[in-house]
TORNUKE-591065 format. One line per 10 residues: for each residue x, z, y of N, C-alpha, C. Coordinates in steps of 0.05 Angstrom, whole numbers. Layout:
BEGIN
X Z Y X Z Y X Z Y  ...
***
This chain:
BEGIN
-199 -614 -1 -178 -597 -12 -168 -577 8  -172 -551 -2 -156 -525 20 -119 -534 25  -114 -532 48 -95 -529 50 -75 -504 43  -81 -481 61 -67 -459 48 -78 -441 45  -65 -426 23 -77 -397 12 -58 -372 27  -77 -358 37 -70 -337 51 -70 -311 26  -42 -306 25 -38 -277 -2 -23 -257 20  -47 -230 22 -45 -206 28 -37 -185 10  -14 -192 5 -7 -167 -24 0 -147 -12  -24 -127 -19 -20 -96 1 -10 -75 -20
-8 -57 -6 8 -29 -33 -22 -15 -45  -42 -21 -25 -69 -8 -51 -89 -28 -49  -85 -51 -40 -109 -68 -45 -94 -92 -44  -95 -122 -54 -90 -145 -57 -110 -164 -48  -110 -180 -31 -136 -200 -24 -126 -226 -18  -133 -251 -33 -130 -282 -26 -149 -288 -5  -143 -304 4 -166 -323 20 -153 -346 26  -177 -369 20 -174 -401 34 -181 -405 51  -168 -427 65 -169 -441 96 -184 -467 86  -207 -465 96 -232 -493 89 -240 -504 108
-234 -526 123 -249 -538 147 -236 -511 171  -251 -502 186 -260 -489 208 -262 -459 208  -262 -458 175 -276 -432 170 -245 -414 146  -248 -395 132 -235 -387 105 -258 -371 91  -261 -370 70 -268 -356 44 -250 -338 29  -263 -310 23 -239 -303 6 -239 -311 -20  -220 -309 -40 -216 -311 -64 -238 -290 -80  -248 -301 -106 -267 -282 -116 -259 -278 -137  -252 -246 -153 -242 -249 -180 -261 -233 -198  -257 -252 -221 -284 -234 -240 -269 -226 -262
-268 -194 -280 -255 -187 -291 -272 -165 -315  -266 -154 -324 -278 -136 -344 -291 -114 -323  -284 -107 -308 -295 -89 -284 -309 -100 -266  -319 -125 -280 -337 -140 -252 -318 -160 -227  -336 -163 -206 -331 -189 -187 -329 -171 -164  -303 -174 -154 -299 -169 -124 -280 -196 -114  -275 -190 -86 -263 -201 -57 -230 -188 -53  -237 -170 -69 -204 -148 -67 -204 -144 -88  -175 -136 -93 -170 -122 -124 -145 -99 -117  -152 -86 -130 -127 -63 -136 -107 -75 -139
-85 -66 -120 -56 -70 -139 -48 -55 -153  -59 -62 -179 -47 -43 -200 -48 -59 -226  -33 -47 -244 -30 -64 -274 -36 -44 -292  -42 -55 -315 -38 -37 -345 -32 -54 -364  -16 -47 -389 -6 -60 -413 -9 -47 -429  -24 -63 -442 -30 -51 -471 -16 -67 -504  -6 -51 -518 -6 -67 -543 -39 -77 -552  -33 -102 -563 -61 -104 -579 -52 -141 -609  -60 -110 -628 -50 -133 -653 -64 -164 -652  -86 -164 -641 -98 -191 -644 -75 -209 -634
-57 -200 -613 -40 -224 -599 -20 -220 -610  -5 -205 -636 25 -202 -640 41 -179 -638  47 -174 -650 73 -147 -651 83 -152 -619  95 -171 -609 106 -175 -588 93 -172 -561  57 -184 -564 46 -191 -544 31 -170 -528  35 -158 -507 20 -148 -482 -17 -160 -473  -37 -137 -472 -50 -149 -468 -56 -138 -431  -51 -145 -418 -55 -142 -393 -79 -143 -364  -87 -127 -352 -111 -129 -332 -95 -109 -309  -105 -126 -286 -103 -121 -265 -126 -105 -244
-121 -91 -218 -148 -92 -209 -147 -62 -220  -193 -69 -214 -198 -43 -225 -200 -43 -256  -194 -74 -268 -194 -76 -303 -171 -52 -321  -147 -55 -300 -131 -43 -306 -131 -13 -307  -149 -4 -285 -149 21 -284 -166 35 -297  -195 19 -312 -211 22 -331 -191 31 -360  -177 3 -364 -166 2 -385 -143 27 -388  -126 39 -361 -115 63 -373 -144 88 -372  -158 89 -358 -180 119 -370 -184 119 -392  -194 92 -402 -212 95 -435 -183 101 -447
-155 92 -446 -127 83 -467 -111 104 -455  -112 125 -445 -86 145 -426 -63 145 -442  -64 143 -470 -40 150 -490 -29 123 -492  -39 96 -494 -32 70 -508 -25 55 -483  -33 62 -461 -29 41 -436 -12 51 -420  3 29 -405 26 41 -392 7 30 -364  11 37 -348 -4 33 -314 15 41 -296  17 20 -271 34 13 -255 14 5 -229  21 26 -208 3 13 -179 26 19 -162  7 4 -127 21 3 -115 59 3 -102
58 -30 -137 83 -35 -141 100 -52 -110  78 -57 -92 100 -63 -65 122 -46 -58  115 -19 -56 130 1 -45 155 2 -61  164 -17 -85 196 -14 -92 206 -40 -83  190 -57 -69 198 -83 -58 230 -89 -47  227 -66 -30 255 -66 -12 270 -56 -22  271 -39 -47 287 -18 -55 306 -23 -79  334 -31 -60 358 -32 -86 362 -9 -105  353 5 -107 345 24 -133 332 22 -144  312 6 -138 301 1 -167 300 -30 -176
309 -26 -206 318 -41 -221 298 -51 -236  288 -39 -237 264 -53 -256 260 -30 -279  227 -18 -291 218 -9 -308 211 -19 -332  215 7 -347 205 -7 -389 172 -5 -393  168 -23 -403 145 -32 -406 146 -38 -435  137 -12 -453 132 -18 -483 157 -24 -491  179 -13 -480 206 -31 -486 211 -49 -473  205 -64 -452 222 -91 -443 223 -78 -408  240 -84 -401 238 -79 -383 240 -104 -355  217 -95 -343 201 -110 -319 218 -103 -294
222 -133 -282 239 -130 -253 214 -130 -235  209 -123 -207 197 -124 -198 182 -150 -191  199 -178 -188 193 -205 -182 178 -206 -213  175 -198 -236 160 -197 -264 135 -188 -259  142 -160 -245 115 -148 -239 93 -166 -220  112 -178 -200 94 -190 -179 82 -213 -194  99 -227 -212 83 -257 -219 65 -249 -233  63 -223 -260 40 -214 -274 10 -213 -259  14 -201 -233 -7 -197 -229 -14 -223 -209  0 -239 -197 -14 -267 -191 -23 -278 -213
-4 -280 -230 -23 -289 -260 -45 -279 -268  -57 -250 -265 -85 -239 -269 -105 -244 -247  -95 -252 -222 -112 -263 -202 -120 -289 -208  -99 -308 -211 -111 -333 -212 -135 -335 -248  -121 -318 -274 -141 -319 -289 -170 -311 -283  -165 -287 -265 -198 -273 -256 -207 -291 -237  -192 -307 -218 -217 -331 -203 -224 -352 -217  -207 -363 -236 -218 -384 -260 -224 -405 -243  -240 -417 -241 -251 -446 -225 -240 -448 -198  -248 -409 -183 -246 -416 -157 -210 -423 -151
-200 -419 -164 -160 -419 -159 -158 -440 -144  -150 -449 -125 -145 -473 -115 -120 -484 -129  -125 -516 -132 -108 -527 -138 -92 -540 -119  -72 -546 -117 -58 -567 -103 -64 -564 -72  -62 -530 -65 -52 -524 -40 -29 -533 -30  -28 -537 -7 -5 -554 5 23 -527 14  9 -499 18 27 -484 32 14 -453 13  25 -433 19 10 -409 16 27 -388 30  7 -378 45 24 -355 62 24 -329 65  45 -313 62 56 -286 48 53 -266 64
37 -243 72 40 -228 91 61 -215 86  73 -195 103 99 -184 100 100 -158 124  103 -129 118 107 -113 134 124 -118 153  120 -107 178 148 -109 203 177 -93 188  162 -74 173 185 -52 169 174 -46 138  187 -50 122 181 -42 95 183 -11 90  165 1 64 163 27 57 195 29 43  203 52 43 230 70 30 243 80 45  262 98 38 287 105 49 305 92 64  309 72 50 333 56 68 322 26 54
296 16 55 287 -15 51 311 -35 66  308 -54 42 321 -79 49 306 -102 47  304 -109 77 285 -133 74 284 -158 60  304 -162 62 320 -188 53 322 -191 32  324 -164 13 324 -163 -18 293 -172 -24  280 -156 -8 242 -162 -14 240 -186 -12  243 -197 10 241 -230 16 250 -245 -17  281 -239 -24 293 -255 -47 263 -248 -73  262 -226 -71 243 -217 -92 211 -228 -92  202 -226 -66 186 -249 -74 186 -277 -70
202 -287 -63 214 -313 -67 213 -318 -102  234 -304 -118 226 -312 -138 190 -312 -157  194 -290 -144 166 -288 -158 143 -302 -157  145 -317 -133 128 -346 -121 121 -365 -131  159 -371 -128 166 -402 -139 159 -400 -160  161 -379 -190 145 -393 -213 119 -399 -213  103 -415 -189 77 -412 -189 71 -446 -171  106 -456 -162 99 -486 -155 89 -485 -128  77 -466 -107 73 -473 -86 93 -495 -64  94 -511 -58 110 -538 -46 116 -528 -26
92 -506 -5 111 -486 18 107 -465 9  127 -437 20 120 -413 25 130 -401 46  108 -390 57 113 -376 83 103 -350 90  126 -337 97 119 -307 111 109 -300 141  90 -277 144 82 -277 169 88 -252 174  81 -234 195 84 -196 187 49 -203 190  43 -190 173 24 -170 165 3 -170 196  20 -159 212 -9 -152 234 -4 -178 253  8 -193 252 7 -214 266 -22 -229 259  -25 -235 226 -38 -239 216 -65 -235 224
-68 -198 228 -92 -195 223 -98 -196 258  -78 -203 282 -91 -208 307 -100 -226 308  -92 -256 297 -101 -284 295 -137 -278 285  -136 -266 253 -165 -266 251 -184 -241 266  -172 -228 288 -194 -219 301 -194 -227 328  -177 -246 336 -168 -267 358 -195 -291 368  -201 -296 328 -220 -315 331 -249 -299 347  -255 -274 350 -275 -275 369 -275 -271 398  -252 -273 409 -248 -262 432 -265 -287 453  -278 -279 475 -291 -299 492 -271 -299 522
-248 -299 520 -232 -297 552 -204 -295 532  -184 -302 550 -155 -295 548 -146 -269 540  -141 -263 521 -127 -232 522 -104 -223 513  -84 -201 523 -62 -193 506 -75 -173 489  -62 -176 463 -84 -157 444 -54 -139 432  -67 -126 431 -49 -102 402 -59 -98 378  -44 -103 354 -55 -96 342 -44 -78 321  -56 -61 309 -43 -36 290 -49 -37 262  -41 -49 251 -39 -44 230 -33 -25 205  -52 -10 182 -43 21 179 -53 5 146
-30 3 131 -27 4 105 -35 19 81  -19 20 66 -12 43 55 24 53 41  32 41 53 54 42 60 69 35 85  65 24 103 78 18 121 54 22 148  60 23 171 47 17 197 61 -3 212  49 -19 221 57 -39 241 50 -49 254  54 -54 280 44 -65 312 56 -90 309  37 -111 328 34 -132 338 23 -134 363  38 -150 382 26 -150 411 33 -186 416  16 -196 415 4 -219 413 -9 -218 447
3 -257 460 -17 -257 481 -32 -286 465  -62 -286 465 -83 -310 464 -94 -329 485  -84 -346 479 -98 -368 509 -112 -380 494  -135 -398 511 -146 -420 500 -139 -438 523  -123 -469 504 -111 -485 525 -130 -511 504  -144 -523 527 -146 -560 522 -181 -548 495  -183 -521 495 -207 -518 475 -194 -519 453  -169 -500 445 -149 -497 423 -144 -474 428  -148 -453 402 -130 -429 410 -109 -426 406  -82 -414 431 -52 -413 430 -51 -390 433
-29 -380 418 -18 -352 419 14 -355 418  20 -325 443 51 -329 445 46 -295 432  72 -293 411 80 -266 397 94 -254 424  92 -234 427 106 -213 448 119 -193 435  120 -181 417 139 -167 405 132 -156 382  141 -137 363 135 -128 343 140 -98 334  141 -87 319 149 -63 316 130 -43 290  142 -29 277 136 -18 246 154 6 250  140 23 220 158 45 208 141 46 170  162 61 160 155 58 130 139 86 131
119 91 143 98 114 144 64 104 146  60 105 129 19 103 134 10 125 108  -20 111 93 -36 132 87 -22 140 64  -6 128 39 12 150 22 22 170 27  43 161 47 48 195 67 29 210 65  11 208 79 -12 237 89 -19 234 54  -23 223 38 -32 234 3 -11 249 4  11 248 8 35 258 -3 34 288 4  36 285 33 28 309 45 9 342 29  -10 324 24 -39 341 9 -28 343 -9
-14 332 -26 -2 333 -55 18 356 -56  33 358 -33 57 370 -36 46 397 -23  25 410 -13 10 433 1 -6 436 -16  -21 425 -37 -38 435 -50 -29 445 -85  -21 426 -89 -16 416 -123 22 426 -126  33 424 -117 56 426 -123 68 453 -125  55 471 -100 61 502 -114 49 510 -140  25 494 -150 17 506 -163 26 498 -186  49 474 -185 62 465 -219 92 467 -210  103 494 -203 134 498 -195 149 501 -176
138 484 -143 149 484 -121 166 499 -114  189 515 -112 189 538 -103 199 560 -123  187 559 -154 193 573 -166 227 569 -180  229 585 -183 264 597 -196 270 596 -217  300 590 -226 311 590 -260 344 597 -261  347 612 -285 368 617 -283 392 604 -303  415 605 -286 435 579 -288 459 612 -296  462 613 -324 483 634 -325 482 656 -312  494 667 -292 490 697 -271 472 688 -249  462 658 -242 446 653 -214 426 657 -221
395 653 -206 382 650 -196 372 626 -179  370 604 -188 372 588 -166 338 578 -167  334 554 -136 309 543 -146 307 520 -160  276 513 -159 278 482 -180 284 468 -160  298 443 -169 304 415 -142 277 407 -135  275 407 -112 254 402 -96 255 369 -96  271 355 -108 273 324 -110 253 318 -132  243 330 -161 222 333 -178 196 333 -166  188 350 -140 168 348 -119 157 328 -109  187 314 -89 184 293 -82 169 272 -95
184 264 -119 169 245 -138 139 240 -138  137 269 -145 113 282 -154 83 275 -129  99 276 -116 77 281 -92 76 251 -85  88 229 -90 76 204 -90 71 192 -118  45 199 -117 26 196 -140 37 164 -154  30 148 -136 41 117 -141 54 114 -164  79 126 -159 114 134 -169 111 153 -196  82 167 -202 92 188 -240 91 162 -252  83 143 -256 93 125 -285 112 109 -278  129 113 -257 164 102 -266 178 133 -266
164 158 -256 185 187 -262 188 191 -279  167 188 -296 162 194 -333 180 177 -340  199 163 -338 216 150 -357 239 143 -336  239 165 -329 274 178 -308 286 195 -320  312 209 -307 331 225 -324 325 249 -317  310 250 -286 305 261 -274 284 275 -293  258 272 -304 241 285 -314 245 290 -349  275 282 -351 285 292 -382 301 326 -377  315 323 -343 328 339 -343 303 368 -337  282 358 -317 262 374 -317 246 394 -343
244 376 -359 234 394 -384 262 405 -396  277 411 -389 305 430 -408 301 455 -386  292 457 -359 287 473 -342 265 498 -353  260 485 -362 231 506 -380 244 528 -393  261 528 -407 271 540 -430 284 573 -398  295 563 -383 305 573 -365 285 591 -332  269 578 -336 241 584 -315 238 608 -312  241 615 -297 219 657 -290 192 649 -285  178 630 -279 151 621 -287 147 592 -306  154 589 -330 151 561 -340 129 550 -343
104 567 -351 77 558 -346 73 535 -326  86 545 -303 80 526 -274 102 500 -283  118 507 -300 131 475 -301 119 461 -332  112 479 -350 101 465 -366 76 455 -358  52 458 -347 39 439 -321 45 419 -312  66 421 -302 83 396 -286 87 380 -307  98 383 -321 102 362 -353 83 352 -366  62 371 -363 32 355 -380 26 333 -361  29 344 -326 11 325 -319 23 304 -312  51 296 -310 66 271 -321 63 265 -346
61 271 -374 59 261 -398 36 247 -405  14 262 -390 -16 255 -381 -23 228 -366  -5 231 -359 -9 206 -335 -33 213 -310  -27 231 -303 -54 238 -289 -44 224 -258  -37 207 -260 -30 200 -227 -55 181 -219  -76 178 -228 -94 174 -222 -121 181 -213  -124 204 -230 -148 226 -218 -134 237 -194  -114 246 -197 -100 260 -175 -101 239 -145  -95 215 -145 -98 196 -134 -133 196 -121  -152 198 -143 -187 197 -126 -183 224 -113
-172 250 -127 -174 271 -107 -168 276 -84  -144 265 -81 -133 265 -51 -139 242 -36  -160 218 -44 -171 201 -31 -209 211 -18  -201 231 -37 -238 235 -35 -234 255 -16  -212 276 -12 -217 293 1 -204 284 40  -184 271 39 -175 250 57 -199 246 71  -215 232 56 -242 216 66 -251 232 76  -268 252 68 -279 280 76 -274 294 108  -250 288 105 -239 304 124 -233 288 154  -236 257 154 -240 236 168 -271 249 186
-287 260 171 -310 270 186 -321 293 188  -302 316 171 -322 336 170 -291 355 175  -299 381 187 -283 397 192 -258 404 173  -275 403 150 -262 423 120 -271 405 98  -259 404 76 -268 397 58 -264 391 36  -269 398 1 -262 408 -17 -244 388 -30  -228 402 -40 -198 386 -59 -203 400 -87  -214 375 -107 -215 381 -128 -202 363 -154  -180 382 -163 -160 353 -182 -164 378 -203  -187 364 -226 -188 374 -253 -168 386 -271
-151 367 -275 -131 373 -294 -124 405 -290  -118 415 -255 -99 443 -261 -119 458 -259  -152 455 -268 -174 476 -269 -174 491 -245  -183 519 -243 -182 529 -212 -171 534 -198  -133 525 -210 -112 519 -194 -111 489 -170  -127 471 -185 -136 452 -178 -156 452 -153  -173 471 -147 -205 477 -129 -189 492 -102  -192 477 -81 -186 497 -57 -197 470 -31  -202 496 -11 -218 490 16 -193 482 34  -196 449 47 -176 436 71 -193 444 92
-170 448 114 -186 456 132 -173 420 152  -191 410 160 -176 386 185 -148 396 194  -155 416 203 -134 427 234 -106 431 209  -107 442 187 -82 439 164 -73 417 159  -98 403 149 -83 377 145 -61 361 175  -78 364 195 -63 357 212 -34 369 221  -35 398 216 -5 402 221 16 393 197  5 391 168 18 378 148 32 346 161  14 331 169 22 304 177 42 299 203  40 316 213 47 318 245 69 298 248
85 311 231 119 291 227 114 264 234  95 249 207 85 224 202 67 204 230  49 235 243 39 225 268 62 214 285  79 239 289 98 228 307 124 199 301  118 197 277 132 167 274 127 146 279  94 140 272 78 132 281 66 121 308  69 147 329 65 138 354 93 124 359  118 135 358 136 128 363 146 93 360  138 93 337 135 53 329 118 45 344  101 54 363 85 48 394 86 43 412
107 68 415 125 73 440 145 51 435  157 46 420 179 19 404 168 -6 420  145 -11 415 129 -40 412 127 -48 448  119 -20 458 112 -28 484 135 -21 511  154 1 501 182 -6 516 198 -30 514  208 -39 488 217 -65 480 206 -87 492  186 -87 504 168 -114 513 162 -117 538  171 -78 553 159 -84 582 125 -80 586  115 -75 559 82 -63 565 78 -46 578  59 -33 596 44 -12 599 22 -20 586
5 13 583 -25 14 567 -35 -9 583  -34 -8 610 -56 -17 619 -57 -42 621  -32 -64 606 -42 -91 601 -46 -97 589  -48 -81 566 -67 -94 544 -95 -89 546  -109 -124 534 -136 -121 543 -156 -112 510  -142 -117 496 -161 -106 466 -149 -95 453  -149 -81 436 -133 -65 425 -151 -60 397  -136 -73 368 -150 -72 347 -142 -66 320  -156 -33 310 -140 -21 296 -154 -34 260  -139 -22 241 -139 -39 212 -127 -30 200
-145 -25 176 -138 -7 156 -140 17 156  -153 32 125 -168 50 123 -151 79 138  -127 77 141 -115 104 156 -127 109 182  -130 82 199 -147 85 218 -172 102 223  -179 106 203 -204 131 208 -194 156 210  -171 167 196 -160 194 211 -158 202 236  -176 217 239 -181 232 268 -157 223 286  -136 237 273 -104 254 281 -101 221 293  -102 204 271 -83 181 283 -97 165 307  -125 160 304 -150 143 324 -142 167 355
-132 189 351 -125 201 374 -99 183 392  -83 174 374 -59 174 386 -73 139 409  -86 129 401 -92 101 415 -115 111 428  -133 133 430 -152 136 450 -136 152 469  -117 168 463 -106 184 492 -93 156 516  -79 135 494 -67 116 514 -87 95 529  -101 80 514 -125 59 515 -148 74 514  -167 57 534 -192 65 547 -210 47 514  -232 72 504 -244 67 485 -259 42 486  -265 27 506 -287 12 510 -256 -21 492
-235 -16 491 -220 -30 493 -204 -30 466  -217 -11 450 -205 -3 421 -233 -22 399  -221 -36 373 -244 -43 361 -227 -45 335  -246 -39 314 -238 -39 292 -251 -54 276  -248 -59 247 -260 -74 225 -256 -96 205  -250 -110 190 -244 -124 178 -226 -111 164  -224 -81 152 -198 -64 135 -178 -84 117  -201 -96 100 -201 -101 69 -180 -137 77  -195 -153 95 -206 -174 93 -187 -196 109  -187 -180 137 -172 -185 168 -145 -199 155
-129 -196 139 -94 -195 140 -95 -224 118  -109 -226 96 -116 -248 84 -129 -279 100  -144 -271 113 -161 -293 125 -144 -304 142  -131 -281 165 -117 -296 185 -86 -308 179  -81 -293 144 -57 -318 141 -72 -341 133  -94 -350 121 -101 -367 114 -109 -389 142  -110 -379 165 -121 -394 181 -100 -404 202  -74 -383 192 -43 -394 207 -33 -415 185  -40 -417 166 -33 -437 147 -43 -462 161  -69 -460 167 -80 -484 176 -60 -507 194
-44 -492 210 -29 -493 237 -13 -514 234  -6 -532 254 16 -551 253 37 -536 262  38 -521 274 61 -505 290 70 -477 273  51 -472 242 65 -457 218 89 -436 234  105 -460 246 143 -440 243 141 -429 258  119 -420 286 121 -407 305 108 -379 301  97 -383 279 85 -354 266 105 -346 240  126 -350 231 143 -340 209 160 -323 216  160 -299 211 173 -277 205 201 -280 197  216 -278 221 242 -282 214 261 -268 198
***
């Protein structure tokens, strides 16, 4: 029997893994979209008469995200629901009418995980352990509220322990297991919502590996930001940014808070049912360009926060290797089609870089580091491939000393293998 289940609930990917003997496995879920190792964090709800006037039929994953393309009008879709974790503003969204707290949201989709592993679910785990950012995504996150929130959302599920770790602590333990000598490691963690450092020292004492935590350090900035960024430079002048309406004798502009929204794609299916995008469409009537806000309204009514979502992932990617490279989001036709150049994108992010390094600079003043005592240094997660950011750890650390890999995989396994631990409380996230 596994002892504990290691749950990596990330803001764009979700991954279990068990602690078996010596070794972990991840969790495997099979769904209408097939069998993966990871799943989307994302939901969709659909009415469907076979189950009842009342009853929701629900898929998670990429089932869910199938199920809103073929349904755009009938399905309501909800991703990267971590990012309201910390956030005493939000109260919870309507869903077909009822409205979902976020600890609702979280148990729905453990509930579609454990249905999509079916056999593999472990039963009668003894512990299961929670990764947890250093620093949660928002404005002004409250940890403690997140903690309460998934606390509840847990306990309806009977685990006998639960335990939190941060996130990159996690993923140093499982890239700890290959080290052949003693090392202080760093490790960086790049989300999609949050970034966070870990500086971990590894001994091997008695042919046991021991680790002492050395400090920690986060900010609520990774790869949404930089989407946000491209969102808000490319797409947003072209549905209103900027443009003007008149208020009696003014002239004024549109609230650039409609933008905001806007530009974290995540966030159109809780805007669409704000006051905020009721007051938006009365703006129209008033517009010196309404075209550009009637746009903006289709492509919230639309739900297009999804295509918009592969566009700015596809071109992201692109641009990880190639100088320039094409941004194409259908919906606004050849408003939609234009050439990124790297060197743009990079001064768009700059801000975000510099927060970034700064939660660096945090990790290794706080602790008394210089570069030069750390002996490995191991970056994680897909932001890590941005040029801009793989700069900020090659200018400090000597390349031979940087290693990456395990994106998907790393943050699951190694809670599963701190589960293993008799000493559990010395890795819990206070």
């Amino acid at each position: 029997m596994a002892q504990a289940l290691g749950f990596d609930f990330g803001t764009t990917n979700t991954v279990m893994a068990l602690a078996e003997g010596s070794g972990t496995r991840s969790l495997s879920f099979t769904s209408s979209a097939g069998t993966s190792d990871s799943m989307r964090t994302a939901l969709s709800f659909m009415k469907d008469p076979q189950l009842g006037a009342a009853a929701l039929k629900v898929e998670a994953g990429q089932a869910a995200i199938r199920a809103f393309i073929d349904n755009p009008g009938d399905c309501r879709f909800l991703q990267s629901i971590k990012t309201f974790a910390a956030s005493a503003l939000f109260q919870g969204t309507l869903v077909h009418g009822k409205r979902q707290a976020f600890e609702d949201l979280m148990e729905v989709l453990v509930r579609r995980l454990k249905a999509y592993a079916g056999d593999g679910w472990p039963e009668g785990v003894k512990r299961i352990v929670t990764g947890r950012p250093v620093h949660f995504a928002g404005a002004d996150p409250d940890p403690t509220l997140a903690t309460q929130r998934y606390n509840e959302a847990l306990s309806r599920f009977s685990f006998p322990e639960v335990h939190y770790v941060y996130e990159p602590v996690a993923a140093a333990f499982y890239f700890a297991q290959n080290l052949k000598e003693d090392a202080l490691v760093l490790v960086a963690d790049f989300g999609g919502g949050t970034t966070d450092y870990s500086l971990v020292r590894f001994e091997t004492v008695a042919g046991r590996l021991r680790a002492t935590p050395i400090g920690h350090s986060g900010v609520g900035v990774a790869g949404d930001h930089f989407d946000a960024r491209i969102v808000d430079n490319l797409v947003a002048p072209e549905i209103g940014k900027g443009s003007m309406f008149k208020s009696f004798d003014k002239v004024l502009e549109v609230p650039s808070s409609y933008y905001a929204n806007f530009s974290r794609w995540n966030q159109l299916s809780i805007f669409k049912t704000t006051k905020e995008f009721a007051e938006l469409k009365k703006l129209v009537r008033s517009s010196l360009e309404p075209e550009k806000l009637e746009a903006f309204i289709d492509l919230i009514e639309h739900d297009e926060g999804y295509p918009l979502y592969q566009a700015v992932s596809a071109t992201k990617m692109a641009l990880s290797t190639a100088e320039a490279a094409e941004f194409n989001f259908a919906p606004l036709g050849n408003a939609g089609r234009k050439t990124v150049r790297r060197a743009d994108f990079e001064t768009w992010i700059a801000d975000d870089l510099a927060r970034i390094e700064a939660a660096l600079d945090d990790v290794l003043d706080k602790t008394g580091t210089a570069a030069t005592d750390i002996d490995r240094v191991f970056l994680t997660g897909g932001t890590s491939f941005v040029p801009a950011v793989r700069r900020i750890f090659t200018r400090r650390f000597d390349g031979g000393r940087i290693e990456t890999g395990g994106e998907l995989l790393s943050i699951a396994h190694g809670l599963a293998l701190i589960g293993e631990r008799d000493d559990i409380e010395q890795w819990t996230a206070r």
